[in-house]
N, C-alpha and C positions, 0 to 999 in steps of 0.2 A: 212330413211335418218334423218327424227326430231329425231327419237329416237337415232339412232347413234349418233349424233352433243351433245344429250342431253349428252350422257353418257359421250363423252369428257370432255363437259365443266364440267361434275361433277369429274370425274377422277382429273382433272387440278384442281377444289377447294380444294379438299379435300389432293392432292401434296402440294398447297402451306400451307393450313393451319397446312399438317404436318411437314414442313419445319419451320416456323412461333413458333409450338409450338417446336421444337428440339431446332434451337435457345434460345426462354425464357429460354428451360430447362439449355441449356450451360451456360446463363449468372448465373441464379441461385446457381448452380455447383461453379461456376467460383467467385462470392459474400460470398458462404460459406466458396472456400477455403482462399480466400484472409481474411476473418473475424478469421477464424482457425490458418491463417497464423500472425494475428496482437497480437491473443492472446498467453500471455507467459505462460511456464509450471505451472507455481503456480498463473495466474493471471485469470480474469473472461474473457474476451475478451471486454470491455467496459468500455467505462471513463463516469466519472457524466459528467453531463454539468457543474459545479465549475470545472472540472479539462479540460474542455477541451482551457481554457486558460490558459495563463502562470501565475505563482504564482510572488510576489515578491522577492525571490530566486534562481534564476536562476546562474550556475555558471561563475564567470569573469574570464578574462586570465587564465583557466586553476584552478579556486579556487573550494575546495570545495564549495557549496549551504549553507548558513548558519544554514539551518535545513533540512534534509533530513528525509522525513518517513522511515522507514525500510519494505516498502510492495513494490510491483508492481503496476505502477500507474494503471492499468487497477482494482485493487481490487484486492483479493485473498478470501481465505473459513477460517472456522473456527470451529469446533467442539463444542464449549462452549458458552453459553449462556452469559457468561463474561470473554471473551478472555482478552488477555494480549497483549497492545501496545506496541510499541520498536518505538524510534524515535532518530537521534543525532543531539546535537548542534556543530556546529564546531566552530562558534563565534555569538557575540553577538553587534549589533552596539551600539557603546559608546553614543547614543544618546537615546538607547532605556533603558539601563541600568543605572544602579546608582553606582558611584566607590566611594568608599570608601577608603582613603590612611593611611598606618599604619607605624610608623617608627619603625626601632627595629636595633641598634647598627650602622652600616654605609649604611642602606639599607632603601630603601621607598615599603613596597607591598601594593600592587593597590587588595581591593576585590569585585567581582561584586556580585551587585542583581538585579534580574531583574523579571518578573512576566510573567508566563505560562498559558496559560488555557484550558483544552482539552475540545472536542467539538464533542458531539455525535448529527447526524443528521440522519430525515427521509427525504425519498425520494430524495434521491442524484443525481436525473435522470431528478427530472424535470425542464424545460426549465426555464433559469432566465428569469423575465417581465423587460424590460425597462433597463437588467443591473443588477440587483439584482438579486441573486440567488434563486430560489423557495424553496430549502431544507430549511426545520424548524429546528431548534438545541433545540434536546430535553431532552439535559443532557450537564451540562458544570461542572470543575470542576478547580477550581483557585488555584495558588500556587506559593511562591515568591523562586525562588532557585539562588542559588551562585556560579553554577558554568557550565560551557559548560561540553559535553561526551552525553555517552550514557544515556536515561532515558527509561521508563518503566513506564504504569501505565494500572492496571487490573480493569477492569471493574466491581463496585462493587455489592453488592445485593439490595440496595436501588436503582440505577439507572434502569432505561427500559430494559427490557432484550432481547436479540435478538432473533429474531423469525426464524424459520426455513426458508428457500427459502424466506427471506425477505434483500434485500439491505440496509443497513445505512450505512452512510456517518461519516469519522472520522476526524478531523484535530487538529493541534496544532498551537495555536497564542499566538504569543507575542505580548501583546499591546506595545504604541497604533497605531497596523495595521503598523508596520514598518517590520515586519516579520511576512510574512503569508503566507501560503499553499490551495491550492483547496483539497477539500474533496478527501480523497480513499475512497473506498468500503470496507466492510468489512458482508461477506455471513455465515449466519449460514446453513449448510449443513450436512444432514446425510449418513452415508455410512455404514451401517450394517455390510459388510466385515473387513473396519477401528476397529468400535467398539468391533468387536471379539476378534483382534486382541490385542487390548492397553486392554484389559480385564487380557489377560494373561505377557503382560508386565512388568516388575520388575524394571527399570530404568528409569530413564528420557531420556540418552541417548537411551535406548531401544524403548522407546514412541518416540523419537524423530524421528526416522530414518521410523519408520510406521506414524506417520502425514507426513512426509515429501513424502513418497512412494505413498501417496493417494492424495497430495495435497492441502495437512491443512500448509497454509503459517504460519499462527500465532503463531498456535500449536507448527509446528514444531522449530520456531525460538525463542518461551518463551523455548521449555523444551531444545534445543541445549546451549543456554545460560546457563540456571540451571546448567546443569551436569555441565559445566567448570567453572565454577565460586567454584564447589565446586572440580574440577576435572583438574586443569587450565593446567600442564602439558599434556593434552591429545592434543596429535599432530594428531590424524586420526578425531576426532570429534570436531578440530577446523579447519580443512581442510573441511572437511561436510560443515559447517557452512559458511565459505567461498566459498565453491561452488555454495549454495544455496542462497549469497548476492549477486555474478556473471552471478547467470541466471536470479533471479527474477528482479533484478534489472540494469540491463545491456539496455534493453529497456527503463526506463524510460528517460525524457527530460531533468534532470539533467545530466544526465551519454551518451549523445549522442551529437555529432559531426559532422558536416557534412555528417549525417544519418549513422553514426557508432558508437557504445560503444564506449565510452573512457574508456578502461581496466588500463590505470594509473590511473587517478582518482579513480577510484573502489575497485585498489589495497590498496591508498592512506586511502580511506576508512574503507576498510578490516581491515586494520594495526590501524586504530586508535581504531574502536573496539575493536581488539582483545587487543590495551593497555588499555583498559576501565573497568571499573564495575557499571553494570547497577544499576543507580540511582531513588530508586520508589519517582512517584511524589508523595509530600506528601501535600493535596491539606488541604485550610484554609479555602477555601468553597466550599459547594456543591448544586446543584443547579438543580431539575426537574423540565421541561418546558411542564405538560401536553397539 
């Protein structure tokens, strides 16, 4: 009889414990997909803590964001050790700028300058103390330009260079702190298969469509730019390009809605790019923060 009782009550622990552990396993299952599910096709699945507030930027009635990165806010990957950034300005607050006014026959033109400075950071992840952000910015790079659009700026061989399967953090500000953005991610990542391939590649558009195919956000959006810029008529690899501004960036905060993509906005976007030509920053000082 003890022995029978025994054996019950072991049968009955050893039910709940395996019920006990099936559930952990369901939630776990159920944690990845939803983590799988938050991350975009070209993005990493994860925001710094700098981005997981809101920037100063945000859009009003329906406006574009004053500065928009051109990545995924979750981060994206990168092939090169000095990738090439893409960001737009749409405007500029006339308080942050300096106007200059010019007469000429029966007209006044108004020209702005205003001052940029990009902003390479480690450790984008960790937790801000008290309010402050923990990432250290270990490469900054200053520059006074004149005008809103599209810019660009490649990360040069004097600055830190990014390490394989290592996160940094990138942003753009405008002083002083009247426009500014939380850090993206930017992953240096290999892919033996990728590298095969762009070995035997002959274009840029060629390189493009294989970054794009692996998941090299950067890669793919420097070299889709290149070819049209030298190629501007091409109507299928400014459709590419446009596709790849609709998926990676369709999640991010500026471009959602009452938890929907705002696909006008986006388009709105699309359209100003594609009247633009990217502008390299051309920085006046440079600046390593070992």
């Amino acid at each position: 009889m003890f022995a029978l009782r025994y054996s019950l009550q072991t049968r009955s622990a050893i039910a709940i414990a395996t019920a006990c552990l099936t559930a952990t396993m369901a939630l776990v299952t159920n944690d990845m997909a939803l983590a799988q599910n938050r991350r975009s096709k070209y993005g990493l699945g994860s925001l710094p803590e700098s981005g997981k507030t809101s920037g100063g930027t945000r859009p009003v009635h329906g406006e574009l964001p004053k500065i928009i990165f051109l990545a995924p806010d979750d981060g994206a990957l990168t092939l090169s050790a000095q990738p090439t950034f893409y960001w737009f300005i749409a405007s500029i607050p006339r308080d942050t700028a300096i106007t200059n006014t010019s007469f000429s026959s029966n007209s006044a033109i108004e020209a702005i300058t205003f001052d940029q400075e990009f902003m390479l950071r480690k450790d984008p992840h960790k937790t801000p103390i008290k309010g402050v952000g923990a990432a250290k910015t270990i490469f900054n790079a200053s520059a006074t330009s004149t005008k809103t659009g599209l810019y660009r700026y490649t990360l040069p061989i004097t600055a830190p260079e990014l390490e394989f399967g290592k996160d940094r953090g990138w942003r753009i500000q405008v002083p002083p702190d009247l426009v500014q953005l939380p850090d993206v991610v930017v992953r240096m990542e290999n892919k033996p298969a990728a590298i095969a391939e762009l070995s035997k590649a002959k274009t840029d558009l060629e390189k493009a469509r294989i970054y794009e195919r692996y998941g090299y956000w950067y890669d793919a959006f420097d070299a889709y730019t290149k070819w049209l810029e030298v190629n501007p008529h091409d109507k299928v690899a400014r459709r590419e390009r446009a596709n790849m501004i609709e998926v990676g960036l369709k999640d991010n905060r500026d471009f959602r809605g009452d938890g929907q993509p705002n696909l006008k906005l986006l388009s709105e976007l699309q359209a100003k790019i594609d009247a633009s030509v990217a502008t390299d920053l051309a920085p006046h000082t440079v600046e390593n923060r070992p």
